[in-house]
N, C-alpha and C positions, 0 to 999 in steps of 0.2 A: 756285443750283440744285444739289440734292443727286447724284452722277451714282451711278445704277445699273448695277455691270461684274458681273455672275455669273460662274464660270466651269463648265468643261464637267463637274469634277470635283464641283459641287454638285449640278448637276445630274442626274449620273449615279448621285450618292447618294440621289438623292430618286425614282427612280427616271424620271428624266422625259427629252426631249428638246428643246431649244430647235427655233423654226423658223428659224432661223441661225445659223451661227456666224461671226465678227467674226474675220475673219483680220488682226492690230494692223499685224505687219512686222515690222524689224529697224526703221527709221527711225521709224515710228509710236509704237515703245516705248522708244527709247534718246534720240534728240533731240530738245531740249530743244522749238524750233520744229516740230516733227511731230508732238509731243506734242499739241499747240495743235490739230491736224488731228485728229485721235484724237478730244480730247475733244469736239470741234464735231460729229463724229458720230454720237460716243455721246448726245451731247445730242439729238440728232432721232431717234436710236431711241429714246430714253426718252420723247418727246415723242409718235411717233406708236406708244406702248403695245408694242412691238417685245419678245417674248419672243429675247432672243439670250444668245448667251455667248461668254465666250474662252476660251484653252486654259490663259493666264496663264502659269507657269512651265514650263507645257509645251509651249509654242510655241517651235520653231526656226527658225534661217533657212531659206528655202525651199531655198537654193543656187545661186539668179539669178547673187549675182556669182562665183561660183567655176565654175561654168560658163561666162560669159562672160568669164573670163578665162583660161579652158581647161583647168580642172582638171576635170574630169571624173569623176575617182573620187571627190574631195570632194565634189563635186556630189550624186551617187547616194548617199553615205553620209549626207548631211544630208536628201535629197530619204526615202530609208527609212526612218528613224527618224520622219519627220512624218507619212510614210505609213500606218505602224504606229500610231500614237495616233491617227489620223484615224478610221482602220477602226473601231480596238477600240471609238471612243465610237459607231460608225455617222452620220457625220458624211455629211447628204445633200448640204446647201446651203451654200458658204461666199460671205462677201462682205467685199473689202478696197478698203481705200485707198489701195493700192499698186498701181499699173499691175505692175509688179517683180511682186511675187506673183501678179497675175491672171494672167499670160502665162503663168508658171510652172508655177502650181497648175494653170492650167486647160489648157495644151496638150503641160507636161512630164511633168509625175504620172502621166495615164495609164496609161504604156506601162510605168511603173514599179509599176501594182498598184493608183494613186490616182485612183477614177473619183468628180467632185464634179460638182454645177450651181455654177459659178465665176461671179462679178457683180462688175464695179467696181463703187465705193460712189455715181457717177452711177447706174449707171443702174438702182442699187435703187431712190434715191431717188425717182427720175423717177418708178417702177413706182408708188411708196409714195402721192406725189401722184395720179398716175391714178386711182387706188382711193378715193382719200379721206380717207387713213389718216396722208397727215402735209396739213398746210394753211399756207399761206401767207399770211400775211394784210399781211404790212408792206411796201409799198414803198419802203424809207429809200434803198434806191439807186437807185431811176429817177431817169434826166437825166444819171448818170454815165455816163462815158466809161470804158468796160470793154471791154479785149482778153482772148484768151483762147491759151494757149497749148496745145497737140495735145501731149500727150505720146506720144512713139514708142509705148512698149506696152500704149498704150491706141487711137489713133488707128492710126498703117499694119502694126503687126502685130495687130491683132485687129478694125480699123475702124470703132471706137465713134467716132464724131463727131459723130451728134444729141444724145445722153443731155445731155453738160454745158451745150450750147447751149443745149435746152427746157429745162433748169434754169436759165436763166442770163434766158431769156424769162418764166420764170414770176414772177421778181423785178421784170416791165417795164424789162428792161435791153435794148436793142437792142446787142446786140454787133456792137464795131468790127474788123471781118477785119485781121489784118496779111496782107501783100502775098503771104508765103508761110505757108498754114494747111493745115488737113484734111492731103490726100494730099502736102500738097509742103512742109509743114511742114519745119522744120528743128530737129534734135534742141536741145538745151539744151547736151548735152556732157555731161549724168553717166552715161547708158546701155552698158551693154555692160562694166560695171565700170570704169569711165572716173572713176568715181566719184570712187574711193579710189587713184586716182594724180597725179601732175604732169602735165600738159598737155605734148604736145611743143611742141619750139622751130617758132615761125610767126608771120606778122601780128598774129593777134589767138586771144584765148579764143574758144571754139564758143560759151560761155555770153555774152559780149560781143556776140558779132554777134547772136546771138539776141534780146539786150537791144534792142540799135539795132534792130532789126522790130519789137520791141514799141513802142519809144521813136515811134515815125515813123508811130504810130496818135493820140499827144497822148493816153493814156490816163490813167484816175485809178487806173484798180487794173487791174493785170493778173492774170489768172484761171489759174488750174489745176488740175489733180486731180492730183498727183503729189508726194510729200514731196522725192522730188528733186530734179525741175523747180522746187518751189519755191523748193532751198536756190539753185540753180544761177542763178534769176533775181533771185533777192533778193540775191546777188553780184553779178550786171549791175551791179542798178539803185546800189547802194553803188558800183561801181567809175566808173558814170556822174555820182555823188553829187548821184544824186535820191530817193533814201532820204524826202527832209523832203515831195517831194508826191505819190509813187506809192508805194502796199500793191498787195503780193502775196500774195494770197488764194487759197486753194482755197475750191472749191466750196462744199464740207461746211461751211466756216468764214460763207461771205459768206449761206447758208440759214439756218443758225444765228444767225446775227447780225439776218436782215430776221424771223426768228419768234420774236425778242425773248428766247433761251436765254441 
């Protein structure tokens, strides 16, 4: 399948305005596995007719992790500059697949000049299905045993917790709760710019014990909507070296795959 990316510069040539614009991320657009998440979504926008665009070469980091790592003037000086291009195209509605940039775009921008309708890519989708406008038709994963992991700035800083669920029902997957989910979930361990450092000296990895919750549901594919969460679990599951019978999937990926993209 051919995948159609416009970007906002075509469109602004053509005099026109998409009804979204596709915020990629830093992880979305550079790694190699994120990539993989990207295109699963582009494929259901192309699918359900989805006029959208990206900014492409003019997309920056939002400045999630230089904020959370406390840099604060880097922060503003990356959050400005995205600001600035955002305006100039008149950018109403964005929607990413990065919990990271949702949190960001939608509760940091503001006060910096950036006022958007901000959506993770749940719970476009959800919207997309409601209406009619994407359809489901393949059940190739009912009967599987699917956990789903809460990513922090999706789940307890912004409290989306039905979106990936009803996605995850409309597949006939009856999802298996690990012990601690929704509000008492426990992060993965890349958040906070946690990312892009060494772990401190302790017992165990954040991303490890998070594995063992997932692990201690007997899942086939554990779920998420977060590029990070996913790198972060798909290290679990290698360090537990169950790699050979548990996929970690995001959402965007496992939709994709049951509407045959």
């Amino acid at each position: 399948m051919k995948l159609t990316v416009p970007t906002m510069a075509q469109y602004m040539a053509e005099g026109k305005q998409p009804e979204i614009l596709f915020w990629v991320g830093s992880a979305g657009s550079y790694d190699d596995r994120a990539k993989k998440i990207t295109k699963a979504f582009v494929k259901l926008l192309n699918a359900a007719n989805i006029d959208f665009a990206v900014l492409g070469t003019e997309e920056s980091c939002t400045g999630d992790a230089a904020k959370r790592a406390g840099n604060e003037f880097l922060f503003q000086m990356q959050a400005v500059t995205n600001i600035e291009i955002l305006n100039a195209y008149e950018i109403k509605k964005i929607v990413t697949a990065c919990p990271h940039s949702f949190n960001t775009l939608k509760n940091e921008y503001p006060s910096l000049g950036g006022n958007y309708q901000v959506f993770h890519h749940t719970q476009y989708l959800q919207q997309l299905i409601k209406e009619g406008r994407l359809k489901i038709t393949n059940k190739s994963f009912k009967g599987k045993r699917i956990t789903f992991h809460d990513p922090c700035y999706l789940g307890r800083a912004n409290d989306v917790y039905e979106a990936p669920r009803e996605l995850l029902k409309e597949l006939g997957i009856d999802v298996v709760e690990m012990k601690r989910h929704k509000r008492t979930a426990l992060c993965c361990g890349a958040g906070g710019a946690q990312m892009f450092k060494e772990p401190e000296k302790g017992d165990k990895d954040v991303n490890v014990l998070r594995t063992e919750d997932a692990l201690q549901t007997n899942p086939d594919i554990i779920a998420t909507g977060c590029p990070y969460c996913n790198t972060m679990m798909t290290d679990g599951v290698k360090f537990k070296e169950k790699e050979a019978e548990i996929e970690v999937l995001d959402i965007a990926e496992l939709l994709a795959q049951s509407s045959n993209l």
